[in-house]
KEGUGU-568600 format. One record per residue (C-alpha): x, y, z. Coordinates in Angstrom, 1 decimal. Layout:
KEGUGU-568600
+--------+--------+--------+
|      u |      v |      w |
+--------+--------+--------+
|      X |      Y |      Z |
...
+--------+--------+--------+
***
This chain:
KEGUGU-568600
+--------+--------+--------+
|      u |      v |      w |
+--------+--------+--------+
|    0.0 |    0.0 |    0.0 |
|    1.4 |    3.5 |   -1.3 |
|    1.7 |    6.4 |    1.4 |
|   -1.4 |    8.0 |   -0.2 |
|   -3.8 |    4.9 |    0.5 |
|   -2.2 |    4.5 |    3.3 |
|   -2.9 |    8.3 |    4.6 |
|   -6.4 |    7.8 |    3.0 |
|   -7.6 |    4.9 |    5.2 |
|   -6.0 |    7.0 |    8.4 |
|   -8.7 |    9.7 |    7.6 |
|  -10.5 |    8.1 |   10.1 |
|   -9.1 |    9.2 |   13.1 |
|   -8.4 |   12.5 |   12.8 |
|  -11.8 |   12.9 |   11.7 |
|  -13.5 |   10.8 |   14.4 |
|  -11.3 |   12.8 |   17.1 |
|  -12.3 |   16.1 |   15.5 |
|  -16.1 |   14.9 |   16.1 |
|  -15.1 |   14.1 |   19.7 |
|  -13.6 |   17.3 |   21.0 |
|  -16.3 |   19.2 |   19.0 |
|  -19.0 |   17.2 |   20.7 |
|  -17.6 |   19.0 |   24.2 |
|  -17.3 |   22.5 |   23.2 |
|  -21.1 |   22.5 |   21.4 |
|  -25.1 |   22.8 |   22.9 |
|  -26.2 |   19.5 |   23.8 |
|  -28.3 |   19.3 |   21.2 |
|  -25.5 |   19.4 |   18.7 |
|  -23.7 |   16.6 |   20.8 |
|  -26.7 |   14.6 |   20.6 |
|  -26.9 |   15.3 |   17.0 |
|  -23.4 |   13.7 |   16.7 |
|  -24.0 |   10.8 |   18.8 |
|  -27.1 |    9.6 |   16.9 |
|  -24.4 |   10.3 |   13.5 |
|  -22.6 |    7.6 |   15.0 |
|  -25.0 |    5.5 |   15.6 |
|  -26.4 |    5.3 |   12.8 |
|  -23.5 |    6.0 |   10.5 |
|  -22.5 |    2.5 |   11.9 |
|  -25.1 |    0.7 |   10.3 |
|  -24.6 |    2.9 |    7.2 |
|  -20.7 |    1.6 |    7.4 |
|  -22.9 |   -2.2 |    7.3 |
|  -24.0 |   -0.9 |    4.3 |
|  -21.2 |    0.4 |    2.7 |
|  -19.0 |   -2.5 |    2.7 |
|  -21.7 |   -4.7 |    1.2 |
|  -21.8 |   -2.1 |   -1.8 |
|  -18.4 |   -2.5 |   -1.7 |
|  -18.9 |   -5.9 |   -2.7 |
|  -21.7 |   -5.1 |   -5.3 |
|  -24.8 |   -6.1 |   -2.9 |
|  -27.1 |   -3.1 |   -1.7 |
|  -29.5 |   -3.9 |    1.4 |
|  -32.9 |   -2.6 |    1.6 |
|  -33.3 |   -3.4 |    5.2 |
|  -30.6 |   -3.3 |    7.1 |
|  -32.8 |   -1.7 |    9.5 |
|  -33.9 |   -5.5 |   10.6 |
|  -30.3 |   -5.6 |   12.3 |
|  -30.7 |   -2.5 |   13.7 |
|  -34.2 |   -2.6 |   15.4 |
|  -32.9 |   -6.3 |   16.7 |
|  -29.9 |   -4.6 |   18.6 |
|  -32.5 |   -2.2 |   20.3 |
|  -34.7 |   -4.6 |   20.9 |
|  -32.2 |   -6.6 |   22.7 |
|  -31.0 |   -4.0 |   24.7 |
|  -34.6 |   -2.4 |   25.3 |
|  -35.9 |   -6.1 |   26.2 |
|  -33.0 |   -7.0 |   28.4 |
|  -33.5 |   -3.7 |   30.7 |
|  -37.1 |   -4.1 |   30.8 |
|  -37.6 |   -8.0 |   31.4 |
|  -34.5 |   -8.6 |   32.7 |
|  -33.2 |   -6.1 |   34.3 |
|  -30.1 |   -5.9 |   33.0 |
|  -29.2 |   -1.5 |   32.9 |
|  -25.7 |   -2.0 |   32.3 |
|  -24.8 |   -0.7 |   29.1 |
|  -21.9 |   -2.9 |   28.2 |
|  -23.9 |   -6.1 |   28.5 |
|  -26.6 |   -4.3 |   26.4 |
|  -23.9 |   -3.8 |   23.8 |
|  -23.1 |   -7.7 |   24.0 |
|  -26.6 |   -8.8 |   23.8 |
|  -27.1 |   -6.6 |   20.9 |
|  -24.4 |   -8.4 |   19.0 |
|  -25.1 |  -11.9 |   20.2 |
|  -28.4 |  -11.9 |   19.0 |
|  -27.6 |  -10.4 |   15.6 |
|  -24.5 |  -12.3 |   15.6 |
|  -26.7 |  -15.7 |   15.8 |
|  -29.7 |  -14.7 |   13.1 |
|  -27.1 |  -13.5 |   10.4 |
|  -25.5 |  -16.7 |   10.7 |
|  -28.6 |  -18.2 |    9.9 |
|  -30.0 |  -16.2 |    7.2 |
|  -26.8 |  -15.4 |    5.6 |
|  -26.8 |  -19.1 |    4.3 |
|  -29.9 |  -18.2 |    2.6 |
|  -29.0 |  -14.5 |    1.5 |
|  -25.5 |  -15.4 |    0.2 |
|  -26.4 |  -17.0 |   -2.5 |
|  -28.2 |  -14.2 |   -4.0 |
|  -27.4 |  -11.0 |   -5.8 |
|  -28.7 |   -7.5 |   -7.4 |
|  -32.2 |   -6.9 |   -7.1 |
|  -33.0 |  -10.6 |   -5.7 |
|  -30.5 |   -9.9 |   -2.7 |
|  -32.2 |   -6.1 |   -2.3 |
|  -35.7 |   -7.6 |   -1.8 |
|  -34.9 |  -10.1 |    0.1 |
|  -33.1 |   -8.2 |    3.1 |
|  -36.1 |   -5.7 |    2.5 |
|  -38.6 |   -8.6 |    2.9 |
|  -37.0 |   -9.3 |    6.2 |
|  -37.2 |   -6.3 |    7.7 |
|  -40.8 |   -5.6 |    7.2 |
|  -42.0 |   -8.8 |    8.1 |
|  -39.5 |   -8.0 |   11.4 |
|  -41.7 |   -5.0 |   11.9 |
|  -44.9 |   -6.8 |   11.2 |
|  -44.2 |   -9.0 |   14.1 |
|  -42.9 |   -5.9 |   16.9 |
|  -46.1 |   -4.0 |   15.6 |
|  -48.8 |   -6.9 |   16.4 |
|  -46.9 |   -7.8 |   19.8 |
|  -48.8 |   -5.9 |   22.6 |
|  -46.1 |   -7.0 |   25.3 |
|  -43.9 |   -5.0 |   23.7 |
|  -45.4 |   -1.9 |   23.1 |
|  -47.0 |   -2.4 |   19.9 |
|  -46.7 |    0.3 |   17.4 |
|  -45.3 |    2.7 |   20.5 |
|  -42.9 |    0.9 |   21.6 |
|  -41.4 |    1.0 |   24.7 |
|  -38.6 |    3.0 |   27.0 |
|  -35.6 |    1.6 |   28.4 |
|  -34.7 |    1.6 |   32.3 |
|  -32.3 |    3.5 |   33.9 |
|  -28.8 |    2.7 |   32.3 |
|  -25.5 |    2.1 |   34.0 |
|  -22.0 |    1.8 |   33.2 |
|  -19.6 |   -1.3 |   35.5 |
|  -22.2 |   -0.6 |   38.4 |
|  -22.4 |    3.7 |   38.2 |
|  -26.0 |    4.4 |   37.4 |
|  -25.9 |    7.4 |   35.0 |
|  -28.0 |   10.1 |   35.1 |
|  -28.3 |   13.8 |   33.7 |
|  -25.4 |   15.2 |   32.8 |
|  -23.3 |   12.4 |   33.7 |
|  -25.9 |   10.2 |   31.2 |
|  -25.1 |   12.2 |   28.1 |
|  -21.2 |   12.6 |   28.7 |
|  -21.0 |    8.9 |   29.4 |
|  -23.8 |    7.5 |   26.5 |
|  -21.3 |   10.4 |   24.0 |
|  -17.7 |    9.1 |   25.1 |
|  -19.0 |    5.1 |   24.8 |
|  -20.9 |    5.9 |   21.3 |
|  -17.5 |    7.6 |   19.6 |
|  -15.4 |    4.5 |   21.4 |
|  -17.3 |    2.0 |   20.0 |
|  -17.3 |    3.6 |   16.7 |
|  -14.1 |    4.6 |   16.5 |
|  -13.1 |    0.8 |   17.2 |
|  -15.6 |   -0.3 |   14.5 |
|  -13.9 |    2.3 |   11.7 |
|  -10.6 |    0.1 |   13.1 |
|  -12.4 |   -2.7 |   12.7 |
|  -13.9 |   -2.5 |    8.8 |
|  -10.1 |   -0.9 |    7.8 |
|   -8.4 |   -4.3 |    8.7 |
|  -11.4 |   -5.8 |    7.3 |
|  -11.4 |   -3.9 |    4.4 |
|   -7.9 |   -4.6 |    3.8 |
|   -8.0 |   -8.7 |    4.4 |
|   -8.2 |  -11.4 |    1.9 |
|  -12.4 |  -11.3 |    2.5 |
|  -12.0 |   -7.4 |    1.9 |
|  -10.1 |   -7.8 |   -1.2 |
|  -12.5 |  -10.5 |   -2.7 |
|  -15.4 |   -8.1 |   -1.9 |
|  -14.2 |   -5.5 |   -4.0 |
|  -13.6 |   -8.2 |   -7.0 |
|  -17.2 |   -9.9 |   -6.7 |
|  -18.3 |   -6.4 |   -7.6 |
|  -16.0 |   -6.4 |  -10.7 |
|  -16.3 |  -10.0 |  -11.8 |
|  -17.7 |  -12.4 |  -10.0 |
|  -17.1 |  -15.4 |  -12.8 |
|  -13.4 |  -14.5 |  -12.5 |
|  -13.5 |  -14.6 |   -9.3 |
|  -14.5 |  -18.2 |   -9.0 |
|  -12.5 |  -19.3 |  -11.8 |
|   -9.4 |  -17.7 |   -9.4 |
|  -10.5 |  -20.7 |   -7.2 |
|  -12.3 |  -18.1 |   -4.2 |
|  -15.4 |  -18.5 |   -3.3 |
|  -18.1 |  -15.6 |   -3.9 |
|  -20.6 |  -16.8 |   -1.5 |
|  -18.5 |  -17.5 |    1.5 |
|  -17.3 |  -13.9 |    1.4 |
|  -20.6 |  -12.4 |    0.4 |
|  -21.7 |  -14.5 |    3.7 |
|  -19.1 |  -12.8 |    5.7 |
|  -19.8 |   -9.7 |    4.4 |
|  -22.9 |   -9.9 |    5.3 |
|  -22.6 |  -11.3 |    9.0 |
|  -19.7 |   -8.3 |    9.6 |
|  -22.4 |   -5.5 |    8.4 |
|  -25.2 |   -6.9 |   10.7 |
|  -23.1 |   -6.8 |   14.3 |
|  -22.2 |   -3.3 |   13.0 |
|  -26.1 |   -2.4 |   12.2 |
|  -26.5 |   -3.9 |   15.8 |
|  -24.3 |   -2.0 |   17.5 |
|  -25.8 |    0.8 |   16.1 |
|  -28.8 |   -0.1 |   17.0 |
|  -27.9 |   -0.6 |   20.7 |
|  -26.1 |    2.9 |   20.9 |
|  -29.4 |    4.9 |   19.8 |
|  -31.7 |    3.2 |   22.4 |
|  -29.6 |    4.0 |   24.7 |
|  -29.1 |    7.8 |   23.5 |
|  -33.0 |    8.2 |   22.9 |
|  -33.9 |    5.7 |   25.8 |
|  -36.8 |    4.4 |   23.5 |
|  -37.0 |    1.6 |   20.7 |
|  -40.1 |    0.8 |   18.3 |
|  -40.8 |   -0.6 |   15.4 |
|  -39.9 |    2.0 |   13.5 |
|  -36.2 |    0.8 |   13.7 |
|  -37.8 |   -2.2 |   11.4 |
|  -39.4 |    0.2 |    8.7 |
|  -38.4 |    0.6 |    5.1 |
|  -38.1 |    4.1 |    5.5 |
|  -35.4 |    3.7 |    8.1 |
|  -33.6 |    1.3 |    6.2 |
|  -33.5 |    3.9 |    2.7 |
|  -32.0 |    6.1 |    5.3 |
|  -29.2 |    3.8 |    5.3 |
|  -28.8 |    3.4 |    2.2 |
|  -29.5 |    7.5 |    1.1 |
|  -26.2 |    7.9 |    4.1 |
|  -24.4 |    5.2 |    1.9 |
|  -25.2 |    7.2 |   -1.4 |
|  -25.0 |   10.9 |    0.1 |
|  -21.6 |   10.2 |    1.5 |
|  -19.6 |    7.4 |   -1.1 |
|  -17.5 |    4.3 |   -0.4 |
|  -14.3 |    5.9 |   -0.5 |
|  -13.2 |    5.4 |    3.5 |
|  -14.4 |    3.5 |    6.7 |
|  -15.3 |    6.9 |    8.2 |
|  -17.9 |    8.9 |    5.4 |
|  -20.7 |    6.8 |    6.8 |
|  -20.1 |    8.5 |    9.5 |
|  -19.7 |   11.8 |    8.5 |
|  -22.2 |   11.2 |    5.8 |
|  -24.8 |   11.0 |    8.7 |
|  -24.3 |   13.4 |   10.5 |
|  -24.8 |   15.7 |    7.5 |
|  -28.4 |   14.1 |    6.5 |
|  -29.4 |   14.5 |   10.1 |
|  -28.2 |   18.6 |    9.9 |
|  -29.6 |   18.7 |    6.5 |
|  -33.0 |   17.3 |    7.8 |
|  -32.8 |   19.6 |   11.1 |
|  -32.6 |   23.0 |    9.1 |
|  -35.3 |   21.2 |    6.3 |
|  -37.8 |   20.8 |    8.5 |
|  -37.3 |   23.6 |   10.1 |
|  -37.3 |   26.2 |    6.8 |
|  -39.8 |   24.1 |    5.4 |
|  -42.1 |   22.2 |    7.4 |
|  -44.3 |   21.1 |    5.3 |
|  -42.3 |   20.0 |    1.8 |
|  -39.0 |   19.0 |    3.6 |
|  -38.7 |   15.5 |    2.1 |
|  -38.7 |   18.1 |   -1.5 |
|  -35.1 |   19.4 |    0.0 |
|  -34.0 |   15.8 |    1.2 |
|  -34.8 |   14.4 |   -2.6 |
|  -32.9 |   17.4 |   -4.1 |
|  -30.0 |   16.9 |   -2.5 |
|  -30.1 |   13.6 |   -3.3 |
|  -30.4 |   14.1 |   -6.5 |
|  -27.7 |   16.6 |   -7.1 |
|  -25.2 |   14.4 |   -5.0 |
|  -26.0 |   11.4 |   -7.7 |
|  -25.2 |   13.6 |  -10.7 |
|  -22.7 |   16.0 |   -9.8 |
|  -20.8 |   13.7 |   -7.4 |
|  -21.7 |    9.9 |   -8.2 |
|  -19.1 |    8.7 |   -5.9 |
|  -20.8 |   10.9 |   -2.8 |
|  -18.8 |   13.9 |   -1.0 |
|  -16.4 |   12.0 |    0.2 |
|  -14.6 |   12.1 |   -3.6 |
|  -14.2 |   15.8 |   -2.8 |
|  -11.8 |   15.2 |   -0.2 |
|  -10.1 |   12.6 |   -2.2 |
|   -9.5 |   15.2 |   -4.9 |
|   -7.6 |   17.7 |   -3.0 |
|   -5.5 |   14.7 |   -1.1 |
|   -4.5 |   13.8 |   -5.1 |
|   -3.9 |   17.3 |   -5.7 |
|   -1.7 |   18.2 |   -3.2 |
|   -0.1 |   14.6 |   -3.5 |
|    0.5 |   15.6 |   -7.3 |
|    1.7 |   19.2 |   -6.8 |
+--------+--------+--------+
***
């Protein structure tokens, strides 16, 4: 790997810090505009590496809503408030059912691979929707949280919940660079390009599609986790198409160009939708599917190409 790649795939933590420090010199409500970023710029990130390998999920909120549900389920029925075993649930549980379905889904590409992953999710929301023990359509709150046996509340709550959210995904970024840059990384990239070739080469597509697939559901997970605990509330919702498009839009708006744009990428969808709704409350989905649009013609490999640009710039001055 050349010093450019090299300082490209570093973006990361520079960037992640810079999010960090800004979160303590900001309102609150800024910091808890970041922190949700993060959350779900993970499952965004989920997303990201399987377009990386040529798949695109239309519900990858179905990983999502299970890692709040397992941490909104395990404070309410069993008690559990600390937020590191929440974390753990989260990615057991998702862990498990993407093992499971991914021998079904790995076999499948393109559009078949999109509806399917969408078909889960809905029915996934069908289910939490009709169940009355668990809040129905409304869902329900989460306990008091904790952290090793310190019951957080109030200020100490949203330092705490903000530190553990840009840990976590600072340690995922990590994470999907080393992933990114293994064999099953590399293989990604080339079922995108040419599957055939691929298996002629001898490597199997499936068993990294698989992988793939199981690696972007503990991330959608942990995503999932962090924003019940940030909003204190899980529902349904989580499940929804809608949600999942979000994902995907994140994916789009921000490129596939480093671990960290999902991130990033977030967090500007969630300002852009802030000031939307706020200049136009009535016809802000008309601003969302604007800049949308402008971001797939003018920049079809999402803002994140801009900043790859100047780096090849000043690497070629």
């Amino acid at each position: 790997m050349n010093s450019i790649s090299f300082s490209r795939d570093r973006l990361f933590i520079p960037v992640l810090a810079a999010l960090l420090v800004i979160g303590f010199f900001t309102p609150n409500w800024i910091r808890f505009l970041i922190q949700i970023s993060m959350a779900g710029g993970l499952v965004s990130l989920g997303v990201m590496l399987q377009m990386r390998a040529g798949l695109v999920s239309f519900g990858q909120g179905f990983y999502f809503c299970l890692g709040g549900y397992a941490a909104g389920m395990s404070s309410t029925f069993l008690g559990v408030t600390d937020v590191i075993a929440m974390l753990v649930a989260g990615v057991v549980l998702s862990f498990g059912i993407a093992l499971i379905l991914g021998v079904l889904l790995a076999r499948y590409r393109e559009i078949f691979f999109a509806m399917l992953t969408l078909a889960l999710s809905m029915i996934l929301f069908g289910v939490l929707a009709k169940s009355e023990s668990l809040g129905s359509t409304d869902g329900f709150n989460l306990n008091n949280i904790s952290l090793l046996g310190w019951t957080l509340e109030g200020e100490a709550k949203r330092i705490t919940t903000y530190l553990l959210s840009a840990i976590v995904t600072l340690v995922c970024c990590f994470w999907a660079l080393k992933y990114l840059q293994s064999s099953a990384g590399t293989i990604g990239d080339a079922i995108r390009e040419n599957e055939l070739r691929l298996e002629y080469l001898g490597a199997s597509a499936n068993r990294a599609v698989y992988m793939t697939y199981v690696f972007a559901a503990v991330l959608s997970a942990l995503g999932g986790v962090l924003a019940a605990i940030s909003i204190g509330h899980v529902d349904p919702e989580m499940s929804y198409w809608t949600t999942s498009g979000q994902f995907v839009f994140v994916t789009l708006l921000s490129g596939t160009g480093s671990v960290v744009a999902p991130i990033v990428g977030s967090f500007l969808l969630e300002l852009l939708r802030l000031y939307a709704v706020e200049w136009s409350p009535n016809t802000w989905q008309i601003i969302m599917g604007a800049a949308m649009l402008l971001t797939i013609i003018f920049l079809p490999k999402g803002l994140w190409s801009l900043l790859l640009r100047g780096l090849d710039r000043k690497a070629s001055s």
